[in-house]
C-alpha positions as CSV (number, residue, x, y, z in Angstrom):
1,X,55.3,192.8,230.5
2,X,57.7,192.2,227.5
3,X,55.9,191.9,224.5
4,X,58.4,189.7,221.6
5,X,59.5,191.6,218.2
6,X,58.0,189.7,215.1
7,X,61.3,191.5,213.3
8,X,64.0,190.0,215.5
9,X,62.6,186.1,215.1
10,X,62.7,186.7,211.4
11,X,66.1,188.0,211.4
12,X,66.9,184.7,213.3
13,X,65.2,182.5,210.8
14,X,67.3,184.0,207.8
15,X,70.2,183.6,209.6
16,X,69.7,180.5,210.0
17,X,68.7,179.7,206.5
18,X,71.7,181.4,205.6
19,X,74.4,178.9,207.7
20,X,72.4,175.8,205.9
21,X,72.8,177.3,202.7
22,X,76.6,178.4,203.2
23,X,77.6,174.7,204.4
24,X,75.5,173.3,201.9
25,X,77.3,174.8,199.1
26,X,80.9,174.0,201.3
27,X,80.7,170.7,201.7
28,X,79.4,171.2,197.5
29,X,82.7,173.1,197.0
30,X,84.7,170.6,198.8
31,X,83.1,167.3,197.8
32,X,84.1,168.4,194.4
33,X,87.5,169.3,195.1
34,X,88.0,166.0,196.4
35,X,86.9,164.5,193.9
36,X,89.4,166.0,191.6
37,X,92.4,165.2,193.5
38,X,94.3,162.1,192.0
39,X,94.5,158.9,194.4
40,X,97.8,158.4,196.1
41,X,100.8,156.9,194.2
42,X,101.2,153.2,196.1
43,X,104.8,153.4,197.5
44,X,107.2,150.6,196.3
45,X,110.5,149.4,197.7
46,X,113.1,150.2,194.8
47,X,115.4,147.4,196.1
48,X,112.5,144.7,194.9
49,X,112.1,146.2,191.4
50,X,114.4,145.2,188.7
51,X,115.2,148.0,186.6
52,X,116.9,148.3,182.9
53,X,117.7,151.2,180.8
54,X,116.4,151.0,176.9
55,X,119.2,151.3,174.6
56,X,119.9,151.4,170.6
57,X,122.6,149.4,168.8
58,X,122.9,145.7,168.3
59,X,120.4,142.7,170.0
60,X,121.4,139.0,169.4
61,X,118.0,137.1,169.2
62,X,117.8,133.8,170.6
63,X,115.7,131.1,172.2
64,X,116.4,128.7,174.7
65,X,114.9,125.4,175.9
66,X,116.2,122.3,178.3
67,X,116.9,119.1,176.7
68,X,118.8,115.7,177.1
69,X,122.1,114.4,175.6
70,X,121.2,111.3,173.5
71,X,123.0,108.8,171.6
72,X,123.4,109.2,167.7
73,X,123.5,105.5,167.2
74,X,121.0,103.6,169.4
75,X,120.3,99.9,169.0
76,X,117.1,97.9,170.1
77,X,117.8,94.4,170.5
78,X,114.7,92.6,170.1
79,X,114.0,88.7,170.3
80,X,113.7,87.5,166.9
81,X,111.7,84.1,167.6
82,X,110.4,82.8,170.9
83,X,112.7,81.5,173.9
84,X,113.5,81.2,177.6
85,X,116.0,83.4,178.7
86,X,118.5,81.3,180.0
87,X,121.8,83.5,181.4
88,X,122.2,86.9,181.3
89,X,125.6,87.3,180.8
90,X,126.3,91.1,180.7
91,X,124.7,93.9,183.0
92,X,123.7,97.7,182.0
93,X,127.0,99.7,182.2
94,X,129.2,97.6,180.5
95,X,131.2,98.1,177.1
96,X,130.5,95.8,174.4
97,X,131.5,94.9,171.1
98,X,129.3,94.1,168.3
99,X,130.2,90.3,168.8
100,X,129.4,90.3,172.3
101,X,127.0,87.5,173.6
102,X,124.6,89.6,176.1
103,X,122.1,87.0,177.0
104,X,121.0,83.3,175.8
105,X,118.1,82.0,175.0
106,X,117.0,78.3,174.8
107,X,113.8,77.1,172.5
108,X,114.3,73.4,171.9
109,X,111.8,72.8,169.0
110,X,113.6,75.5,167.0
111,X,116.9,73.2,168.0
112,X,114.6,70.4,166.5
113,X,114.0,72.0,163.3
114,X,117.4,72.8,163.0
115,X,118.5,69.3,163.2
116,X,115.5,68.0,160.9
117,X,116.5,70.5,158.5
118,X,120.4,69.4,158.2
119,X,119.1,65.9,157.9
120,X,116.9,66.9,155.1
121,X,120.0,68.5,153.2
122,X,122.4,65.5,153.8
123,X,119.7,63.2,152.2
124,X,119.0,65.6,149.4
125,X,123.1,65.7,148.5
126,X,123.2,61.9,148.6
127,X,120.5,61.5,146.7
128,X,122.0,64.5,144.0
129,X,125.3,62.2,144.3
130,X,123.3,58.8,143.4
131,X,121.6,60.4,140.6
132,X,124.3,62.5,139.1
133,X,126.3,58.9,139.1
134,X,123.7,57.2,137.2
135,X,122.6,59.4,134.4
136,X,126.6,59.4,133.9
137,X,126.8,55.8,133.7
138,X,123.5,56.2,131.0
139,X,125.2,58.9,129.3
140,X,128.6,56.3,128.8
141,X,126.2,53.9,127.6
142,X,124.6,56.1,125.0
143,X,128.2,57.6,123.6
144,X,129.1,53.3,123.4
145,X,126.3,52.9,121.1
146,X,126.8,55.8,119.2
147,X,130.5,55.3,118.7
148,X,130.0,51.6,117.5
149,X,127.5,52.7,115.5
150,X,129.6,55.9,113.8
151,X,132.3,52.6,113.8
152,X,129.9,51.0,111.5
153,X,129.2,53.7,109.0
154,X,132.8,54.6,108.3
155,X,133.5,51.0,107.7
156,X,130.1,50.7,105.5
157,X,131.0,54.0,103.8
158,X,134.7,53.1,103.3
159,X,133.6,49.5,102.0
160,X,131.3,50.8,99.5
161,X,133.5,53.5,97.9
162,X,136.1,50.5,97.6
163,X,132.9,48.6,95.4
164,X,132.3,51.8,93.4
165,X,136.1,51.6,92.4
166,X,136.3,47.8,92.2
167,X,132.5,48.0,90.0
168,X,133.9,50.6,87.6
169,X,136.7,48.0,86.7
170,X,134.3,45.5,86.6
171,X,136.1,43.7,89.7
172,X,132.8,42.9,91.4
173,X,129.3,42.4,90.2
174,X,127.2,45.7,90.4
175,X,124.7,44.0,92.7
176,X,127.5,43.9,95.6
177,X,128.5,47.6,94.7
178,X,124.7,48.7,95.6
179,X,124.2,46.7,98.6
180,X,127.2,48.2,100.0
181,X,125.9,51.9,99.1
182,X,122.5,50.8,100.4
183,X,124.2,49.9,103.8
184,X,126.4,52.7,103.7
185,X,123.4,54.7,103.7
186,X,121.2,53.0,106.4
187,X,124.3,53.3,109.0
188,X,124.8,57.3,108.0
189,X,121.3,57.7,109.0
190,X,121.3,55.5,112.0
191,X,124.8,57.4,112.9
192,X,122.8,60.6,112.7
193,X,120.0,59.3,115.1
194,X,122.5,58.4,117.8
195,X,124.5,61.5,117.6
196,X,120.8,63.5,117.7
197,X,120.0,60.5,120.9
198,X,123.4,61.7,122.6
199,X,122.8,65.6,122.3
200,X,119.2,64.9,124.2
201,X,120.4,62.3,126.7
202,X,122.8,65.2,127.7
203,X,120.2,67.9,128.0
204,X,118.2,65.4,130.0
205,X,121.1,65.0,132.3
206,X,121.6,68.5,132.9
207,X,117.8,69.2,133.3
208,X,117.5,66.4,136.4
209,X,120.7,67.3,137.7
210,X,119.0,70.9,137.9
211,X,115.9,70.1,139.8
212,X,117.6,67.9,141.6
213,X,119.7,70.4,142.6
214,X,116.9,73.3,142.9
215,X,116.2,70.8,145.6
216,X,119.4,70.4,147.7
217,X,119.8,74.4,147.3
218,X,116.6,74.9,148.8
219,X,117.0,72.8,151.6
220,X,120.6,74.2,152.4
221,X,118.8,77.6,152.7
222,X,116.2,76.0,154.8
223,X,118.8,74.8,156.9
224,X,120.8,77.8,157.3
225,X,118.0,79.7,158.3
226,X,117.5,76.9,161.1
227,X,120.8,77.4,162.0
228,X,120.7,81.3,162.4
229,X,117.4,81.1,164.2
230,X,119.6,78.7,166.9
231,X,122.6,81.0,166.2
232,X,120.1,84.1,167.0
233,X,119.4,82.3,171.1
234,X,122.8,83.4,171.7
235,X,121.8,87.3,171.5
236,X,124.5,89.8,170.9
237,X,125.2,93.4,170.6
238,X,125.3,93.8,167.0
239,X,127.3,97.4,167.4
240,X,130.0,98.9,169.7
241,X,129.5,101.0,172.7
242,X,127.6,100.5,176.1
243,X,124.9,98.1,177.2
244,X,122.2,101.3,178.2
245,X,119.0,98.6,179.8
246,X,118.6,95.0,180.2
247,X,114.8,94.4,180.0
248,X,114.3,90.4,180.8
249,X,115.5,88.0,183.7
250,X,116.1,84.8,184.0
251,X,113.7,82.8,183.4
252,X,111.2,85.0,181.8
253,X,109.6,83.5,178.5
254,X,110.3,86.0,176.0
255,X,108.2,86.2,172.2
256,X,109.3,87.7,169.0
257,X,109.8,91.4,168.8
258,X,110.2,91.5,172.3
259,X,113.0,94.3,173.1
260,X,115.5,92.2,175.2
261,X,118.4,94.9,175.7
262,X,119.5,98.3,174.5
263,X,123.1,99.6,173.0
264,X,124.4,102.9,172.5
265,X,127.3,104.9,171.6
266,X,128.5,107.0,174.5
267,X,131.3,108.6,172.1
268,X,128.7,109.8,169.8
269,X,126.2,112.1,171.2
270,X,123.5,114.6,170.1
271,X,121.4,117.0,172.3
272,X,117.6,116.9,172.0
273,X,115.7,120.4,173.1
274,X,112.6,121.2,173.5
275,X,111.2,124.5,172.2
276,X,108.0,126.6,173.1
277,X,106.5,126.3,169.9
278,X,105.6,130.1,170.2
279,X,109.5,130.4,170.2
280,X,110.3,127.8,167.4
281,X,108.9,129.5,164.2
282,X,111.7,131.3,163.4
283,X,114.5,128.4,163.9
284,X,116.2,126.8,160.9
285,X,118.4,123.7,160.4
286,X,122.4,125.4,160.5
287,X,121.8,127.9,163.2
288,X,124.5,128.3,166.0
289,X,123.5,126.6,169.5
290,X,125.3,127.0,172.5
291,X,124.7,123.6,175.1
292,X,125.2,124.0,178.8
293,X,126.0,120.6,180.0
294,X,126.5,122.6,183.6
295,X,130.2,120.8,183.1
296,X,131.1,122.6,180.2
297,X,129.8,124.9,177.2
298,X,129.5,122.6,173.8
299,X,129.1,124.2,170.5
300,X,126.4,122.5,168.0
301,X,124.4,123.2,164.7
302,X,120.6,123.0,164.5
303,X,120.3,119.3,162.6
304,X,116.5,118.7,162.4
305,X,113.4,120.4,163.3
306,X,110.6,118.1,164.5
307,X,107.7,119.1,162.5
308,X,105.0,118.2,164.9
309,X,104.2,119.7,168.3
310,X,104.0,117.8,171.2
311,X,102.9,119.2,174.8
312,X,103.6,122.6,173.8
313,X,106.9,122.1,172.4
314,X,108.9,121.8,169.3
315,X,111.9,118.6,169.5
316,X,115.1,120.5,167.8
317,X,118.0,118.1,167.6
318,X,121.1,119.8,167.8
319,X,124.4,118.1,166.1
320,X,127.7,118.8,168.3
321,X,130.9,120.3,167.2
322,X,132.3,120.8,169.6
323,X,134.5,118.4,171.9
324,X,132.7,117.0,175.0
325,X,133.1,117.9,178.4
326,X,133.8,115.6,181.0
327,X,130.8,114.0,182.4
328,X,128.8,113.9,179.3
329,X,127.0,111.1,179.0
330,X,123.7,109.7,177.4
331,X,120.3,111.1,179.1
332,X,121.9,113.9,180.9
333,X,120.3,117.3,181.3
334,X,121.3,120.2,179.5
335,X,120.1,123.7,178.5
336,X,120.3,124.6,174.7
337,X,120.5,128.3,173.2
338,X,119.6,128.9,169.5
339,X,121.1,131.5,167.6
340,X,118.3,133.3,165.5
341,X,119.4,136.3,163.8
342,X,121.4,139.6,164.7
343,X,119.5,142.5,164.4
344,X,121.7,146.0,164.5
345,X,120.7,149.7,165.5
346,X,117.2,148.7,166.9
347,X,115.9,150.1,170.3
348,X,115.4,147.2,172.8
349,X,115.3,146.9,176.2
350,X,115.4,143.9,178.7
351,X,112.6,140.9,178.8
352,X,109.5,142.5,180.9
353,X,108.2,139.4,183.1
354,X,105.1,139.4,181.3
355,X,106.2,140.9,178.2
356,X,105.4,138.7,174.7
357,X,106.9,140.0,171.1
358,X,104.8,142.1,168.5
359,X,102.4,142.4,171.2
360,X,101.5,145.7,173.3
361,X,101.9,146.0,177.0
362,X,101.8,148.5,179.9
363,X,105.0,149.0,181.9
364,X,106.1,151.8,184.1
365,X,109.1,154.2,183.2
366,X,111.3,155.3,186.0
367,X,111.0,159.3,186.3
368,X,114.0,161.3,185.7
369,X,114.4,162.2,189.9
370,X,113.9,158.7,190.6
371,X,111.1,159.3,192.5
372,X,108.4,157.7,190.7
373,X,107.5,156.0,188.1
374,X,104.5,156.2,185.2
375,X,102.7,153.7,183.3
376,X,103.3,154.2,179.9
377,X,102.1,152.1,176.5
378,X,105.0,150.1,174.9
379,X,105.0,148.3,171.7
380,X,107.2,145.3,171.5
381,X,108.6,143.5,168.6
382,X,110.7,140.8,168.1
383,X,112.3,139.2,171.0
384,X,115.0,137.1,172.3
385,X,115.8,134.9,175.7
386,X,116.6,138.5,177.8
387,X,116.0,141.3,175.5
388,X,113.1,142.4,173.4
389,X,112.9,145.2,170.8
390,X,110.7,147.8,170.9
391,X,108.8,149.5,168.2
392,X,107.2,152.5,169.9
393,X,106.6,154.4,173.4
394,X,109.8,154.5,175.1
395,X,113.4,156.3,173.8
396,X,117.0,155.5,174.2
397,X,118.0,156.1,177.8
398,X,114.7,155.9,179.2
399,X,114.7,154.0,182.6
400,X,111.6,151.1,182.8
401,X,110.9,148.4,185.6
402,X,110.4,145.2,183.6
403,X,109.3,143.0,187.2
404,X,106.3,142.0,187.9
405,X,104.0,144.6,188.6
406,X,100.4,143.3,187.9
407,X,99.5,144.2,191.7
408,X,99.3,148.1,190.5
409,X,97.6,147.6,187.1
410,X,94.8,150.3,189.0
411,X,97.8,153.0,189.4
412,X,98.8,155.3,186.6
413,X,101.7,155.7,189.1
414,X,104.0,154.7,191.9
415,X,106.5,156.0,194.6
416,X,109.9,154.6,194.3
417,X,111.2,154.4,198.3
């Protein structure tokens, strides 16, 4: 009978011990190993990326924003008193003159007040007429009077400087000599009061002539003003160029202030752009723009800035030098470019897609073998509509992918195929 070794079993136990311990420590080794390895690049199709090369010299900054061509000279037409449009006698489209009648409006009371008011005025003249011709005919009587009475005193004075003669040759009693002188006096002084009578009868006539006609000129203004409010029905263009919008019809019952029509000058033209307002600090009135009506290329000057924002934009109205190209026409859509500054012998390098100036950003540089690409930290600085400037973190030649490549912001790295 075979009797088991107590030596062998424990020989198989260690072993045994010994193959645990031994994986143990090589799945350890290789755990750790693993764990040391980078992850794998994500491969990329080159063809999709858009790749620029960084380069030093000189970087025109600029901004752009769409806009609209709009009239220099606009005019609202508004109804300036109440009315019934009547006719419309010119449609949107046409060309006007400043005289031209575009619609009429009827509003018979104002007619009525017009009438009343140029009856009022005719009454007022006649009755100016009436008393202008009778304080003339007062006035003739009052000069009469005084002229017979400045008859009187020369003949009194006369006749008693003849007595003084006649009395100092003792021709005629002295008594007769001082009545004459007494009378002599009495018509000098009674002269004197009709001559001082005349002087105010003449101011008087000139005073009532004067409120009288205070009177008539008010009532002619009165009247005139009836007559343009009647001349006003008959609505007209008030400046040349092209009848834009015709906001009534017939029929409709219009009040005052009520914008009836609206005139522009098609020959005259400005374009209106709007700005990111991130983009618009920087702009000033006299910089260069370039407008692409998608007809033609217009060259223009920066005119005003808008100073308020409105929906995330900045209004820059842009004056035109440039001669128009055919097509251009109010309202029509156009792209503007501003001329900032020139800046020379920077380092910049294409717009990145989600790249903003002075700001800091991760983009990936193109390896040398083309290969791959790493992420690197760029600082950017100031930028325009396709380039940007760069401060720090890449060097002249230096090959970058400025798309969009959020998807791998978890990869240090990625294969170019």
């Amino acid at each position: 009978m075979d009797i088991p070794r107590k030596s062998a079993a424990r020989s198989r136990q260690i072993r045994r011990i010994l193959y645990v311990v031994s994986a143990v420590a090589a799945l350890a080794l290789i755990t750790a190993f693993v764990s040391r390895l980078k992850p794998a690049a994500p491969s990329v199709e080159a063809n999709i990326l858009y790749p620029d090369t960084v380069k030093r010299g000189s970087m025109l900054r600029q901004v752009r924003g769409l806009g609209t061509l709009i009239p220099e000279e606009i005019r609202l037409i508004p109804a300036l008193s109440e009315g019934r449009v009547e006719r419309i006698l010119v449609r949107p489209g046409a060309t006007v003159t400043a005289g031209t009648v575009l619609l009429e409006l009827s509003n018979p009371q104002l007619e009525q007040n017009a009438l009343e008011a140029e009856s009022q005025l005719q009454g007022a003249l006649a009755e100016y007429t009436s008393l202008r011709v009778r304080l003339e005919s007062q006035t003739l009587d009052q000069k009469a009077a005084a002229a017979t009475v400045r008859a009187n005193f020369s003949e009194a004075k006369l006749q008693a400087e003849v007595n003084e003669e006649l009395a100092k040759q003792g021709l005629i009693a002295d008594l007769n000599r001082k009545v004459s002188k007494v009378r002599a006096e009495e018509l000098a002084t009674r002269n004197d009061i009709e001559e001082k009578r005349l002087n105010i009868s003449r101011e008087a006539v000139k005073a009532q002539l004067a409120v009288q006609q205070s009177r008539v000129e008010e009532l002619r203004a009165l009247a005139g003003l009836r007559r343009k409010q009647v001349n006003e029905l008959s609505v007209r263009a008030g400046i040349n160029g092209v009848l834009q919008l015709m906001q009534v019809q017939e029929g409709q019952q219009v009040t005052p202030g009520t914008n009836l029509a609206r005139v522009a000058n098609p020959d005259a033209l400005k374009a209106e752009l709007r700005i990111a307002e991130t983009q618009a600090k920087d702009i000033l009135i006299g910089q260069p723009v370039t407008v692409d009506t998608r007809n033609g290329i217009i060259q223009g000057s920066v005119s005003r800035i808008d100073p308020a924002v409105q929906n995330g934009t900045v209004t820059v109205d842009v004056a035109l030098t440039g001669e128009l190209p055919k097509g251009a026409r109010p309202d029509l859509s156009v792209d503007g470019t501003i001329e900032l500054e020139r800046l020379e012998s920077v380092l910049y390098m294409g717009r990145p897609v989600h790249g903003q100036e002075n700001s800091q950003i991760g983009i990936f540089r193109i390896e040398p073998d083309g290969q791959e690409a790493v992420r690197v930290t760029v600082r950017l600085g100031r930028s325009s509509v396709n380039a940007v400037e760069i401060l720090d973190g890449l060097k002249e030649g230096d090959r970058v992918i400025l798309s969009d490549t959020s998807q791998w912001d978890s990869s240090e790295r990625i294969r170019l195929k």
